[in-house]
ZAFI-565316 format. One record per residue (C-alpha): residue in three letters; residue number from 0; x, y, z negated. Coordinates in nm, 3 decimals, decimal comma, always signed. Example, Ala and Ser with C-alpha at 12.3 -4.5 7.8 and 13.67 -1.06 7.14 Angstrom:
<sites>
<site><lumba>Ala</lumba><lovo>0</lovo><east>+1,230</east><north>-0,450</north><up>-0,780</up></site>
<site><lumba>Ser</lumba><lovo>1</lovo><east>+1,367</east><north>-0,106</north><up>-0,714</up></site>
</sites>
This chain:
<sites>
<site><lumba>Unk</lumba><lovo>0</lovo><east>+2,304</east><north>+1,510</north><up>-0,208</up></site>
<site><lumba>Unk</lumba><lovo>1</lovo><east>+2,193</east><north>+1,459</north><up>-0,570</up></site>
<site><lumba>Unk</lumba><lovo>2</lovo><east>+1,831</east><north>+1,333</north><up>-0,629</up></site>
<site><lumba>Unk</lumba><lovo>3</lovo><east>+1,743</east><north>+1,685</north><up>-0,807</up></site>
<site><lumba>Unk</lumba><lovo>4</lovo><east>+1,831</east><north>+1,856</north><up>-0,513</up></site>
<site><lumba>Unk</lumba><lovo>5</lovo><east>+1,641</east><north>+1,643</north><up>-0,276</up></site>
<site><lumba>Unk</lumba><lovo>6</lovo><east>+1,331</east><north>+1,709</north><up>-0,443</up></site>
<site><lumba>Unk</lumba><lovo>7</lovo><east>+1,327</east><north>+2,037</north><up>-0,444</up></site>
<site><lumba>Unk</lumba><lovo>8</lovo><east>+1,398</east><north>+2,064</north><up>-0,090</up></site>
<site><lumba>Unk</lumba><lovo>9</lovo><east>+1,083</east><north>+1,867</north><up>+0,003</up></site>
<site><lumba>Unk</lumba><lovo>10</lovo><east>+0,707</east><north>+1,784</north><up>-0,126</up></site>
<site><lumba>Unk</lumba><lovo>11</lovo><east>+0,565</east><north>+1,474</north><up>-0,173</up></site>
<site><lumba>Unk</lumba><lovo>12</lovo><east>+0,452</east><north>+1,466</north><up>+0,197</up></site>
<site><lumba>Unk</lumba><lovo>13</lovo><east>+0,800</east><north>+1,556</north><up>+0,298</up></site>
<site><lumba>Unk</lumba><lovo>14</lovo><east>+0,739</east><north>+1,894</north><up>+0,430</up></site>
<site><lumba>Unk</lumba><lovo>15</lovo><east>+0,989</east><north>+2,171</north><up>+0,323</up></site>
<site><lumba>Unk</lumba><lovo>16</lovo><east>+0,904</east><north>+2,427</north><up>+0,126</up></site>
<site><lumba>Unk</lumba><lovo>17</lovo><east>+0,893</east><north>+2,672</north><up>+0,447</up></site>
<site><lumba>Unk</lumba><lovo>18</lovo><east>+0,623</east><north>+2,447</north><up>+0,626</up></site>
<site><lumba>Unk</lumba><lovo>19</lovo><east>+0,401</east><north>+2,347</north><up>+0,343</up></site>
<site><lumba>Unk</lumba><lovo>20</lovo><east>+0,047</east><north>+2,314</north><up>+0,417</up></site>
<site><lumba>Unk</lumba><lovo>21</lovo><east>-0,212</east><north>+2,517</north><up>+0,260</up></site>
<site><lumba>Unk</lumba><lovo>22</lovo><east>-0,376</east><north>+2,328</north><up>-0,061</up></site>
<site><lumba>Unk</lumba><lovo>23</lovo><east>-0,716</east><north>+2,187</north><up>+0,072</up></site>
<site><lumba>Unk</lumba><lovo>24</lovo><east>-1,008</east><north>+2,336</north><up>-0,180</up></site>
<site><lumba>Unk</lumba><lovo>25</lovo><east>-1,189</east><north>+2,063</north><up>-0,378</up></site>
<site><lumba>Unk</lumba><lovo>26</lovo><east>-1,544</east><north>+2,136</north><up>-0,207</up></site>
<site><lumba>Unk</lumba><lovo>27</lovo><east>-1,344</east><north>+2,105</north><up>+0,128</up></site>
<site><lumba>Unk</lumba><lovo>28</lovo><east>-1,150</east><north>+1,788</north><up>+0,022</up></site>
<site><lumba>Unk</lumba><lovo>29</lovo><east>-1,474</east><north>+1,570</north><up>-0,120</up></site>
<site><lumba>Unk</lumba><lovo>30</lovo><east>-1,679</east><north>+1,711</north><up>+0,171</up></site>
<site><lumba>Unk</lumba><lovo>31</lovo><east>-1,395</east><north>+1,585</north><up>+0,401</up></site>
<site><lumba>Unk</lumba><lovo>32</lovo><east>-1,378</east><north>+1,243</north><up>+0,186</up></site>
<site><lumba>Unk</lumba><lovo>33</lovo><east>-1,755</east><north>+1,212</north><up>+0,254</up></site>
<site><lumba>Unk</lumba><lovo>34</lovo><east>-1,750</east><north>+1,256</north><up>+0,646</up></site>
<site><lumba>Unk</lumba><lovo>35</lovo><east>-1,467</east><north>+0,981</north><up>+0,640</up></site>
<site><lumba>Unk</lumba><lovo>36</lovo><east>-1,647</east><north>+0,733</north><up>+0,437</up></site>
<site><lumba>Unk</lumba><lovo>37</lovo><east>-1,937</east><north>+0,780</north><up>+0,676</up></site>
<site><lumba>Unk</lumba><lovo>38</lovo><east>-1,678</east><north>+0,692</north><up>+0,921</up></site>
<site><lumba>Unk</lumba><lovo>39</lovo><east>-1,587</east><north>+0,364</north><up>+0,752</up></site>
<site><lumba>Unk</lumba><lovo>40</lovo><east>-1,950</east><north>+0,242</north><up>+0,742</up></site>
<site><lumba>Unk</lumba><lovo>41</lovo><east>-2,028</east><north>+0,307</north><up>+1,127</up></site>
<site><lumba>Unk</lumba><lovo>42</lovo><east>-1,653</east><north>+0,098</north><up>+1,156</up></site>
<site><lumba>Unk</lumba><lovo>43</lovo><east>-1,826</east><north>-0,147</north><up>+0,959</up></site>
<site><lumba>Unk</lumba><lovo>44</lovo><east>-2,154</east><north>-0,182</north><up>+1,163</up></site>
<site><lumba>Unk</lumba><lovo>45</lovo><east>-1,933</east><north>-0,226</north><up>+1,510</up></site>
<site><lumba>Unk</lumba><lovo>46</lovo><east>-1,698</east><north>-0,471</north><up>+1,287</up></site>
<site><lumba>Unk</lumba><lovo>47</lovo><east>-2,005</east><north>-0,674</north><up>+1,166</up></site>
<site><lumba>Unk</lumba><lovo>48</lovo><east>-2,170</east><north>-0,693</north><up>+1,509</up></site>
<site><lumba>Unk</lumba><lovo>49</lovo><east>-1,827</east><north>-0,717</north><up>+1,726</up></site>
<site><lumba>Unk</lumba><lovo>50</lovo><east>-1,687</east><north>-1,004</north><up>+1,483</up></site>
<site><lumba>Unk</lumba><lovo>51</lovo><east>-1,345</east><north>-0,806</north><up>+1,490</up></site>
<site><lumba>Unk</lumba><lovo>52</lovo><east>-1,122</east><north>-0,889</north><up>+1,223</up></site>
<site><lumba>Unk</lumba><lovo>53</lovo><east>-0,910</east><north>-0,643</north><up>+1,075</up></site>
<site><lumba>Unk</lumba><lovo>54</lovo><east>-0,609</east><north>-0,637</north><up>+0,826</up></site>
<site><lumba>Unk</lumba><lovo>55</lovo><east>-0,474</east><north>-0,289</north><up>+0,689</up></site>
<site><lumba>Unk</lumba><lovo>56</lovo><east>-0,194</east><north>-0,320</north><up>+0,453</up></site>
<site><lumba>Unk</lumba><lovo>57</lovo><east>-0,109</east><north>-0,050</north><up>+0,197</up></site>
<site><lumba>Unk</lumba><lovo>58</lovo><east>+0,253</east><north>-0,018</north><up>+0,057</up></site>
<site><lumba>Unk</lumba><lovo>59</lovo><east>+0,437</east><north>+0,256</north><up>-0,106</up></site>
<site><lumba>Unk</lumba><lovo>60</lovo><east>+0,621</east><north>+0,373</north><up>-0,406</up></site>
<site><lumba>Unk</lumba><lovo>61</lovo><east>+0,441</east><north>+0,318</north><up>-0,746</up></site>
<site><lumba>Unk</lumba><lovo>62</lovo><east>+0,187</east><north>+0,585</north><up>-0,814</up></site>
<site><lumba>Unk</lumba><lovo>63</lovo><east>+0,224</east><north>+0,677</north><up>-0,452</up></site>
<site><lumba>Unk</lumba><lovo>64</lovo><east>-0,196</east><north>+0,698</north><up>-0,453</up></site>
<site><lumba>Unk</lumba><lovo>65</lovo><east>-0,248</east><north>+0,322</north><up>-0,304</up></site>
<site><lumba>Unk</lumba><lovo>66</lovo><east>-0,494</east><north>+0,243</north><up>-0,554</up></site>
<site><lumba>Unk</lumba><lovo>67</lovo><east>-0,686</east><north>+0,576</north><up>-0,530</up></site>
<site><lumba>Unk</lumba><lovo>68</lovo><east>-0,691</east><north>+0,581</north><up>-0,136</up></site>
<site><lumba>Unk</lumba><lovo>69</lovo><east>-0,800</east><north>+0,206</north><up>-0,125</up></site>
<site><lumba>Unk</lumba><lovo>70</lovo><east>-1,037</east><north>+0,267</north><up>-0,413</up></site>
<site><lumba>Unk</lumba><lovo>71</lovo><east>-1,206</east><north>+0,609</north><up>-0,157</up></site>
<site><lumba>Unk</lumba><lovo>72</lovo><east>-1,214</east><north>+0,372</north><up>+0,131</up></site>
<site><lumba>Unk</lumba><lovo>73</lovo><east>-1,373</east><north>+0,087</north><up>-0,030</up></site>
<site><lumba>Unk</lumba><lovo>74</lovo><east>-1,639</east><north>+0,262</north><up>-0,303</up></site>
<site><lumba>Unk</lumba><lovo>75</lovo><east>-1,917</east><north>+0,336</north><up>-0,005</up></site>
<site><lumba>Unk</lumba><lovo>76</lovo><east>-1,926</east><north>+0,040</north><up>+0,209</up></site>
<site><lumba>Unk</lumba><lovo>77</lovo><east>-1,983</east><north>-0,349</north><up>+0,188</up></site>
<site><lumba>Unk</lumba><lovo>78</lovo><east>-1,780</east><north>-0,605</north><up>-0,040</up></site>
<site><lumba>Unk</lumba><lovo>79</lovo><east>-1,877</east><north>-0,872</north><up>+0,217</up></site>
<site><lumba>Unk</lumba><lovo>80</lovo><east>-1,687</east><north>-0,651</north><up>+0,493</up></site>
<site><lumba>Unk</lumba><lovo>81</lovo><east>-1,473</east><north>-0,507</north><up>+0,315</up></site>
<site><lumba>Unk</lumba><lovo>82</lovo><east>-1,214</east><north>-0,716</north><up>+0,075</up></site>
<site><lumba>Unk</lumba><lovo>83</lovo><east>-0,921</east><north>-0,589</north><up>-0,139</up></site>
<site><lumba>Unk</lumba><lovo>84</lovo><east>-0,628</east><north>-0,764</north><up>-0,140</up></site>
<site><lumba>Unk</lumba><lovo>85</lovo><east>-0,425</east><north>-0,751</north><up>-0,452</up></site>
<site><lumba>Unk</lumba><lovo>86</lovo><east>-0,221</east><north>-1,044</north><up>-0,546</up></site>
<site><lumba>Unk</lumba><lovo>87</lovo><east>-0,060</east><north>-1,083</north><up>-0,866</up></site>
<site><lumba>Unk</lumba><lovo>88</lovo><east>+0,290</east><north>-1,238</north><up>-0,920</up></site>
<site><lumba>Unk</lumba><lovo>89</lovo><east>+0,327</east><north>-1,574</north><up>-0,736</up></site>
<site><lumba>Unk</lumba><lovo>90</lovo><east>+0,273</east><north>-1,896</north><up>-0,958</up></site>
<site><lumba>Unk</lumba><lovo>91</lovo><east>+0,562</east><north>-2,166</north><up>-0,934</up></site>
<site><lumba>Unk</lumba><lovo>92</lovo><east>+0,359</east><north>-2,374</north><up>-0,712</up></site>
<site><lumba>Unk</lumba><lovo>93</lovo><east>+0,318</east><north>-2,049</north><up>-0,471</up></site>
<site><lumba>Unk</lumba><lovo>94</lovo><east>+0,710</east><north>-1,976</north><up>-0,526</up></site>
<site><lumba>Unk</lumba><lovo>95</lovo><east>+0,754</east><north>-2,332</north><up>-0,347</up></site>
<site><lumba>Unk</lumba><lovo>96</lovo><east>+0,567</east><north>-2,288</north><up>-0,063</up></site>
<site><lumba>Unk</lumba><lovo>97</lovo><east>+0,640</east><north>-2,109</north><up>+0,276</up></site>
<site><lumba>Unk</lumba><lovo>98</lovo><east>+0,629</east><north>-1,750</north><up>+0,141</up></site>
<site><lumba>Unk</lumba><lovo>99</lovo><east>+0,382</east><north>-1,629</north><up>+0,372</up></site>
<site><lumba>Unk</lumba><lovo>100</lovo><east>+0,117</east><north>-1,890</north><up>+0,307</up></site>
<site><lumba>Unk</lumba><lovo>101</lovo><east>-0,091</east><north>-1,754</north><up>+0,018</up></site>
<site><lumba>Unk</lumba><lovo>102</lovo><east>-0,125</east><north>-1,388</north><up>+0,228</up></site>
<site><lumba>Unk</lumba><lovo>103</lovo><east>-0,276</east><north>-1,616</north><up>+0,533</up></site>
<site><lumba>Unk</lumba><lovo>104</lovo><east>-0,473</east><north>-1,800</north><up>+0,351</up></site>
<site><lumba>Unk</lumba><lovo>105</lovo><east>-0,658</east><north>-1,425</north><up>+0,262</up></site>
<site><lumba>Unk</lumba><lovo>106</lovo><east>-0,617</east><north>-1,330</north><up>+0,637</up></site>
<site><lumba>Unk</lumba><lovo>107</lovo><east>-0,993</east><north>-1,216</north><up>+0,765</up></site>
<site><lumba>Unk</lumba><lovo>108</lovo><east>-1,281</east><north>-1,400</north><up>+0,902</up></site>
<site><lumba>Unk</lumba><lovo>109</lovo><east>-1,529</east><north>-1,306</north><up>+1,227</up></site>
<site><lumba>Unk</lumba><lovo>110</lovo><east>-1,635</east><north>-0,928</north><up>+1,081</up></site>
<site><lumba>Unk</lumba><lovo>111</lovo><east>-1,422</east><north>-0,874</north><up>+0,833</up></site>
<site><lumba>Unk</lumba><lovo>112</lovo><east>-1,156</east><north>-0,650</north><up>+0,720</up></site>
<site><lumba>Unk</lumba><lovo>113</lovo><east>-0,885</east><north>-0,714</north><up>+0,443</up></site>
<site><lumba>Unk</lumba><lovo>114</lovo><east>-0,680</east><north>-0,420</north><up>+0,270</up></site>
<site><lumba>Unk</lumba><lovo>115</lovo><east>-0,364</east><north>-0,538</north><up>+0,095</up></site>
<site><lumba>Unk</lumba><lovo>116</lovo><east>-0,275</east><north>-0,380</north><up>-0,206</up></site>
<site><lumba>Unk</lumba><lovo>117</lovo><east>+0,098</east><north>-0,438</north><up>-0,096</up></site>
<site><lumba>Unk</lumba><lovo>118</lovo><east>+0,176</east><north>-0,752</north><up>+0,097</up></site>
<site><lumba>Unk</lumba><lovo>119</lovo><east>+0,433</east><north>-0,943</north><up>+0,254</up></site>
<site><lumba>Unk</lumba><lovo>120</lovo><east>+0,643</east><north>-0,668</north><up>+0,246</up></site>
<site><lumba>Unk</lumba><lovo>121</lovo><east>+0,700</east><north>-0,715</north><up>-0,072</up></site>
<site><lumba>Unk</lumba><lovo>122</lovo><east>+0,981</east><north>-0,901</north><up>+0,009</up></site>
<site><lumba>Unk</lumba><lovo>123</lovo><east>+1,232</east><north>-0,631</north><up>+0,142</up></site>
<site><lumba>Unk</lumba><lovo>124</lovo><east>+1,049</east><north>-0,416</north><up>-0,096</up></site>
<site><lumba>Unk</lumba><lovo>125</lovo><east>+1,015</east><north>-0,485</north><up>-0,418</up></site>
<site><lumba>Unk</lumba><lovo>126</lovo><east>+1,206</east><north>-0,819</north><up>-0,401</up></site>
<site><lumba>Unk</lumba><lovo>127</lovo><east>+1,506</east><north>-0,702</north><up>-0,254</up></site>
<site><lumba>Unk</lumba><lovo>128</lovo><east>+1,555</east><north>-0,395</north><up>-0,514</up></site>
<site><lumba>Unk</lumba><lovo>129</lovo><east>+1,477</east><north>-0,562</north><up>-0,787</up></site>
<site><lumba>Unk</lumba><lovo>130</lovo><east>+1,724</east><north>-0,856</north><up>-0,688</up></site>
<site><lumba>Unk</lumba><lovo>131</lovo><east>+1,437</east><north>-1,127</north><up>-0,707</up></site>
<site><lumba>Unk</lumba><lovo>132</lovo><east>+1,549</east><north>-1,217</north><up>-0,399</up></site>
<site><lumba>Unk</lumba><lovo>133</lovo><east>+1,913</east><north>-1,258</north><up>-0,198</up></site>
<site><lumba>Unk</lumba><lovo>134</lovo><east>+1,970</east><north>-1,035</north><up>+0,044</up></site>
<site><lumba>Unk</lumba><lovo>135</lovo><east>+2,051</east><north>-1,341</north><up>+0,320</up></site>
<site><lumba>Unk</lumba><lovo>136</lovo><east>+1,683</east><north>-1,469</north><up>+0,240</up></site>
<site><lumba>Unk</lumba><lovo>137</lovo><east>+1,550</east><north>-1,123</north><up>+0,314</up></site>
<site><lumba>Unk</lumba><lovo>138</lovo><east>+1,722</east><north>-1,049</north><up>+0,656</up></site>
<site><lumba>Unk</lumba><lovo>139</lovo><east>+1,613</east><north>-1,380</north><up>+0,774</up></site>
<site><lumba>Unk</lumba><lovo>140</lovo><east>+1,264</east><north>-1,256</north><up>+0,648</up></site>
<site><lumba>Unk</lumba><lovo>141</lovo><east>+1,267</east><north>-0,907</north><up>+0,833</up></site>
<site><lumba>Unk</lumba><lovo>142</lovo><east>+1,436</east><north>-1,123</north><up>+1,175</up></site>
<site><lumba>Unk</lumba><lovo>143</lovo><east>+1,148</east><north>-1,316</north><up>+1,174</up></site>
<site><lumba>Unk</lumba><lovo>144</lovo><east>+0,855</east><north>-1,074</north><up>+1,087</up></site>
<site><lumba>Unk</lumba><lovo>145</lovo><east>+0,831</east><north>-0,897</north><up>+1,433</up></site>
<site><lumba>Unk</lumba><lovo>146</lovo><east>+0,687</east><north>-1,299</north><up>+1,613</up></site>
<site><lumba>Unk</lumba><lovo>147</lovo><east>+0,511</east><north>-1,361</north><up>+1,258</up></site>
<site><lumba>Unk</lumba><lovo>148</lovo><east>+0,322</east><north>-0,998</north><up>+1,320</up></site>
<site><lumba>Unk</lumba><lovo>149</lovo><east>+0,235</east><north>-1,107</north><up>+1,680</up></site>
<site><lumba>Unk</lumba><lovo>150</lovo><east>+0,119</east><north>-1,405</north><up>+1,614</up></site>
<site><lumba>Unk</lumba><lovo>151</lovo><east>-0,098</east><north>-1,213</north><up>+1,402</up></site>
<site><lumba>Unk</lumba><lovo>152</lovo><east>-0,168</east><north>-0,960</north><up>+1,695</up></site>
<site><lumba>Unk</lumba><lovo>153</lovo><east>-0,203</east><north>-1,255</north><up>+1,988</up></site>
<site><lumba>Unk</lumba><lovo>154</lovo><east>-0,465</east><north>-1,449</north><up>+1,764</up></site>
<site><lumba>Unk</lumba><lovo>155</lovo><east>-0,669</east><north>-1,112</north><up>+1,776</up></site>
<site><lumba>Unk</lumba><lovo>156</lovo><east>-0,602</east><north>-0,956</north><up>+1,429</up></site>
<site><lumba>Unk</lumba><lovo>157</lovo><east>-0,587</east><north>-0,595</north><up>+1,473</up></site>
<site><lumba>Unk</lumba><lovo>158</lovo><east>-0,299</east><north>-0,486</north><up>+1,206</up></site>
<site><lumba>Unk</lumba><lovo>159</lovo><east>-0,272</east><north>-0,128</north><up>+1,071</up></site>
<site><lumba>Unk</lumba><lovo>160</lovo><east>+0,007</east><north>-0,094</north><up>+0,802</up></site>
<site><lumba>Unk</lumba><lovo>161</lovo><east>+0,061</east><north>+0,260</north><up>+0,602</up></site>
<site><lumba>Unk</lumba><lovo>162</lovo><east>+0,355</east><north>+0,361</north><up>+0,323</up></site>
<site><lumba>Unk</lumba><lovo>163</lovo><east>+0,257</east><north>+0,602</north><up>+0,102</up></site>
<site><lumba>Unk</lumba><lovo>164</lovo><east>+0,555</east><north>+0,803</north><up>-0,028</up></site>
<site><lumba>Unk</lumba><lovo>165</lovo><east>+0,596</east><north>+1,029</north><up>-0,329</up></site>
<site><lumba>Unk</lumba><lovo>166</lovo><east>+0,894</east><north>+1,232</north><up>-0,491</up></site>
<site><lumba>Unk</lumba><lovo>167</lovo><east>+1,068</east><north>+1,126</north><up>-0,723</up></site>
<site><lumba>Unk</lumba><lovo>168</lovo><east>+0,966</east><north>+1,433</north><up>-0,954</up></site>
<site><lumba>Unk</lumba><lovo>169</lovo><east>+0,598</east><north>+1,405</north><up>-0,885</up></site>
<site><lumba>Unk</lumba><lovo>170</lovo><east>+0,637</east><north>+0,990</north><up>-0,955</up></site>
<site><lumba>Unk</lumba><lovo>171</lovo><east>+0,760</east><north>+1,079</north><up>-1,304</up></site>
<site><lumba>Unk</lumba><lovo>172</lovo><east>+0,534</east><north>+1,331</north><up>-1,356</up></site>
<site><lumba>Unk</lumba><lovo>173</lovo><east>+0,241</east><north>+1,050</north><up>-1,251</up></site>
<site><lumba>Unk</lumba><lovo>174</lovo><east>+0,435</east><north>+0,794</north><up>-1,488</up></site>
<site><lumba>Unk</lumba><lovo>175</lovo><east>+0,395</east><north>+1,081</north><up>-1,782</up></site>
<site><lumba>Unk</lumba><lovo>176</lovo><east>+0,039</east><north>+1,134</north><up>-1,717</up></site>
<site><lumba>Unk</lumba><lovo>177</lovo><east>-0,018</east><north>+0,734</north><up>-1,762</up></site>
<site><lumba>Unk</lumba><lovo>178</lovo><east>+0,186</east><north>+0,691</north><up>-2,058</up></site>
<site><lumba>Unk</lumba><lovo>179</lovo><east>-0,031</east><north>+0,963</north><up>-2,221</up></site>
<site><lumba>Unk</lumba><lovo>180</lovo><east>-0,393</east><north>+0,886</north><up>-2,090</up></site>
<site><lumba>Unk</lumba><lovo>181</lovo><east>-0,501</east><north>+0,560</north><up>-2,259</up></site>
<site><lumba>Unk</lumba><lovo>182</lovo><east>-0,760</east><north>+0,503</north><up>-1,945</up></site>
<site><lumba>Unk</lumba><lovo>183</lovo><east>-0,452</east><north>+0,493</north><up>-1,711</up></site>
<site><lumba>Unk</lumba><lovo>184</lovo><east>-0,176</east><north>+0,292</north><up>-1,931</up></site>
<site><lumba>Unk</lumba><lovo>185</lovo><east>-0,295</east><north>-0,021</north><up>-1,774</up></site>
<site><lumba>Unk</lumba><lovo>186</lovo><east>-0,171</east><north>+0,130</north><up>-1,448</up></site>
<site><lumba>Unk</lumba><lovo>187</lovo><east>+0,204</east><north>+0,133</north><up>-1,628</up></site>
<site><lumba>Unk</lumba><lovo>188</lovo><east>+0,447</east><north>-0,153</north><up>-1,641</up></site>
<site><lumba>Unk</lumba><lovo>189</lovo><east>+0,793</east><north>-0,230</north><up>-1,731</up></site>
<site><lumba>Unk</lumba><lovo>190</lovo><east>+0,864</east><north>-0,319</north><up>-1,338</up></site>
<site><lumba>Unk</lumba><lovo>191</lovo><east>+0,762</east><north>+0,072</north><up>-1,290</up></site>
<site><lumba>Unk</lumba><lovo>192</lovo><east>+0,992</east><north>+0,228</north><up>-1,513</up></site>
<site><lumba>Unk</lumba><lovo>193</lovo><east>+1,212</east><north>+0,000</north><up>-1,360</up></site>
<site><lumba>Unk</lumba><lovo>194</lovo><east>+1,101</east><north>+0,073</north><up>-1,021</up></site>
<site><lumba>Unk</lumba><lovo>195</lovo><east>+1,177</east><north>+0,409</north><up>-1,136</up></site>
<site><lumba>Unk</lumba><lovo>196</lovo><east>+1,538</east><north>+0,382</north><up>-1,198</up></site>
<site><lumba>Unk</lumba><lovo>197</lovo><east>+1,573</east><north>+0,207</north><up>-0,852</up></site>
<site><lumba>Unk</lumba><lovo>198</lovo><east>+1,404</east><north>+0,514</north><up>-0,661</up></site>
<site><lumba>Unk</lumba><lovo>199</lovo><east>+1,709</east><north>+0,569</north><up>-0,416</up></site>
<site><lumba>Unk</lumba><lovo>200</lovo><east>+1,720</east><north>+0,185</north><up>-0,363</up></site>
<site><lumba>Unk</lumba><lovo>201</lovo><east>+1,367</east><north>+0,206</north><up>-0,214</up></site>
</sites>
């Protein structure tokens, strides 16, 4: 099936063209976004006062929306509860420790909850298609993910983890829109052209 093809057959939520749901208004959609964020600050009153400790982890393509959902989940409630995770490119010290240890050392305290801006998956992610990585070094990664995850679980993290997907057409046309708004170029790097390229590989 060629990639053209593909994306016609399907939206960026996947849906074919037959079942594709209605567009949501924009005075439905913000009033929506506002009863949800209302929803986030009673989650972080029982958080605060049931010292629960909470990890979400975002991944997707790039310009999937991470940065705008995390940045609509994050704009109404508390810094102090709520901390974004986004961690640049590991130093060399980091690349010479156990590859997990700088995302535990940002795991959450007692009332608390941590959003990764992409995390350890990284590593069959982005490392894996971009060849940063071998491929033997990532299976033994994804073979031993499941016990690191419940160890995560068992020491009473509660773990939510979401992929946000996009087409391939509507990624370009998000990639166009950056190149040409100078508020939004920051948002474009050589990786995501690159990233680009590799769509089918992700």
């Amino acid at each position: 099936m060629s990639k053209k093809s593909a994306a016609e057959k399907h939206d960026d939520a996947g849906h074919t063209s037959a079942h594709r749901p209605e567009k949501m208004s924009t005075k439905v959609y913000e009033a929506e976004i506002a009863r949800l964020q209302e929803e986030l600050v009673h989650l972080q009153t029982w958080v605060q006062k049931t010292g629960a400790r909470i990890v979400i982890i975002f991944e997707g393509r790039d310009a999937a929306g991470k940065g705008g959902l995390i940045k609509r989940i994050a704009e109404k409630v508390s810094p102090r509860v709520f901390r974004v995770v986004a961690l640049p490119s590991p130093s060399d010290r980091e690349k010479s420790q156990v590859f997990m240890q700088r995302y535990i050392t940002q795991l959450p305290a007692a009332g608390e909850i941590v959003i990764f801006d992409r995390s350890w998956y990284n590593r069959p992610g982005v490392e894996r298609v971009m060849g940063f990585t071998p491929e033997a070094k990532v299976k033994r990664f994804l073979d031993n993910l499941p016990q690191i995850e419940n160890w995560l679980i068992e020491s009473g993290i509660i773990l939510r983890k979401y992929f946000l997907d996009v087409s391939s057409d509507e990624q370009e046309r998000r990639f166009k829109q950056r190149i040409d708004d100078p508020v939004r170029q920051w948002k474009l790097s050589p990786m995501d052209i690159e990233s680009y390229r590799k769509w089918w590989d992700y």
